[in-house]
Backbone as a ProteinNet text record, in pm:
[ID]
protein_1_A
[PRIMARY]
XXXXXXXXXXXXXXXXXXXXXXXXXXXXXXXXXXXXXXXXXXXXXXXXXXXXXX
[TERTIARY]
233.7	247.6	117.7	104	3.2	-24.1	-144.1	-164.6	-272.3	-195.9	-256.2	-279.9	-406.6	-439.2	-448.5	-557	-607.3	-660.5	-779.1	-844.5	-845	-776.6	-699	-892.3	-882.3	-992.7	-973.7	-1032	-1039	-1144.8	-1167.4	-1238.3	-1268.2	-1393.8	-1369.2	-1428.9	-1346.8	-1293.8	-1403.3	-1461.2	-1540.7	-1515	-1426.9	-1331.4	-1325.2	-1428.8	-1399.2	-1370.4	-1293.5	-1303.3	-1402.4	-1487.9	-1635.7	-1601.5	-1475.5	-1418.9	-1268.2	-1198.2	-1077.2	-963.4	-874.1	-864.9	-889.4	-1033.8	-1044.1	-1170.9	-1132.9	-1172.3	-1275.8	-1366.5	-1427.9	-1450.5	-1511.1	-1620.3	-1747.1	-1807.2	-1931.7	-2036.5	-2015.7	-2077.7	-2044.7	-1997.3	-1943.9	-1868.1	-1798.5	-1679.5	-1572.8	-1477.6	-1401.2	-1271	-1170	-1102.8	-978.8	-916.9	-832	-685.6	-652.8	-505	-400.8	-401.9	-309.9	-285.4	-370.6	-406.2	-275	-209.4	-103.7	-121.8	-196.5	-243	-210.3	-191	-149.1	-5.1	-13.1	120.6	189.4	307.2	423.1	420.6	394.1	378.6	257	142	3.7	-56.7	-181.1	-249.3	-183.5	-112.4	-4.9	-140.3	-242.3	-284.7	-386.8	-351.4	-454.9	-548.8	-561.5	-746.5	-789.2	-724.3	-767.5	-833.9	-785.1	-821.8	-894.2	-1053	-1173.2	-1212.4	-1185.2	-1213.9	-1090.4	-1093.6	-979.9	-1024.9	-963	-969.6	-835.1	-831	-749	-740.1
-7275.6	-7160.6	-7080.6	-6921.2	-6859	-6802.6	-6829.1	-6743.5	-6631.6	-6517.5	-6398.4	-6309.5	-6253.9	-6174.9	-6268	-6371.4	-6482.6	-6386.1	-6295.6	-6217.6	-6080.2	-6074.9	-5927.7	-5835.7	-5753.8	-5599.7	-5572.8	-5574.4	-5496.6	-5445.4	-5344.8	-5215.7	-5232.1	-5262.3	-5269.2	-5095.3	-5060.3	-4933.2	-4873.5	-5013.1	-4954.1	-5002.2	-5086.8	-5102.8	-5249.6	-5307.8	-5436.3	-5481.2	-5603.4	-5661.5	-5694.3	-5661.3	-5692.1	-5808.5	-5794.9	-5902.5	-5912.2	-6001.8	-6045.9	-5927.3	-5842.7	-5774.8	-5581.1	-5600.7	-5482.7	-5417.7	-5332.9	-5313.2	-5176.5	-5168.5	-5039.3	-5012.4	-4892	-4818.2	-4881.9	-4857.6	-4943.5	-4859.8	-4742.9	-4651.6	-4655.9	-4788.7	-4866.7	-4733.8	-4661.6	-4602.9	-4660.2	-4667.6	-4749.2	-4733.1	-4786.9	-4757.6	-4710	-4597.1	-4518.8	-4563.4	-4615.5	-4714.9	-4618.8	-4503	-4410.7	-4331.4	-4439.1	-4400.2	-4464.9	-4441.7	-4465.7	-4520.8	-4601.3	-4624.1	-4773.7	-4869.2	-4968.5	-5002.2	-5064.5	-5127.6	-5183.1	-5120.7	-5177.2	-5389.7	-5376.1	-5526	-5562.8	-5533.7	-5566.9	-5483.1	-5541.9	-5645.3	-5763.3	-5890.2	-5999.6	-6057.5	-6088	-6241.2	-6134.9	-6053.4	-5955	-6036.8	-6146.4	-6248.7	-6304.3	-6328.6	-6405.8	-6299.2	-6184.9	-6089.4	-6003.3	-6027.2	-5889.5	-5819.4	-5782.8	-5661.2	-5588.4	-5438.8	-5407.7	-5314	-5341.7	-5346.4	-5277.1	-5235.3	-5153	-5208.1
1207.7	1120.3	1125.1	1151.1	1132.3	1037.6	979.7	847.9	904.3	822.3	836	707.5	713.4	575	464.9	538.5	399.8	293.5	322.2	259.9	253.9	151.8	131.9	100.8	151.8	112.3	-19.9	-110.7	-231.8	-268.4	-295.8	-378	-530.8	-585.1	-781.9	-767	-871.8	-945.5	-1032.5	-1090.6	-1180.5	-1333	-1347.4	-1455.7	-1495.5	-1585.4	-1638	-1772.9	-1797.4	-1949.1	-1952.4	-2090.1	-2122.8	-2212.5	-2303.9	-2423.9	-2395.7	-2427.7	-2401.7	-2451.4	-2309	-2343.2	-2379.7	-2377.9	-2429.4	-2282.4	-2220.1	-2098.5	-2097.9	-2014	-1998.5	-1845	-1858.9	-1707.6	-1729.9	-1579.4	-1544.4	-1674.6	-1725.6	-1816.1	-1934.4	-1969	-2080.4	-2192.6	-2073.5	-2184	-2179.5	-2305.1	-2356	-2224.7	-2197.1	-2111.5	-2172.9	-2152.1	-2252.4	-2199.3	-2294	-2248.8	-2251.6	-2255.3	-2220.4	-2053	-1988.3	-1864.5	-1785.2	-1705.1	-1654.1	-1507.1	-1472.3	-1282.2	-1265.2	-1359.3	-1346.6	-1310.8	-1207.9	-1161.2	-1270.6	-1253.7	-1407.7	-1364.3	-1529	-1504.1	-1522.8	-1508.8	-1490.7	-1579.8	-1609.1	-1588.1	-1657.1	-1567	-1569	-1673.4	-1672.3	-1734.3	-1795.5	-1915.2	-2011.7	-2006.3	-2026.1	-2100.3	-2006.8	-1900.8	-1752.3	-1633	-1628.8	-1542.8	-1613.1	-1509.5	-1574.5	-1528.4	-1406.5	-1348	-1258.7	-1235.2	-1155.9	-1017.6	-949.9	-793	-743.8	-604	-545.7	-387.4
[MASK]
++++++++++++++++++++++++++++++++++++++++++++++++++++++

């Protein structure tokens, strides 16, 4: 079996949870949850995942 694309490329955005949940910019502005760029469905694990990538 060949495995291919062990290591996917990702890009951080700029965009992390600082506290469980509650996310900002590297310029610690708040991240405005009216922002619509997230894949429906995600962020799957809100308290487990802290930064976002592309």
């Amino acid at each position: 079996e060949k495995v291919t694309n062990v290591y996917e490329t990702k890009y951080y955005i700029g965009l992390s949870a600082y506290k469980n949940g509650q996310w900002q910019w590297v310029d610690q502005t708040p991240y405005e949850k009216t922002a619509i760029f997230w894949k429906p469905g995600e962020p799957n694990l809100l308290f487990a995942e802290k930064c976002a990538a592309i």
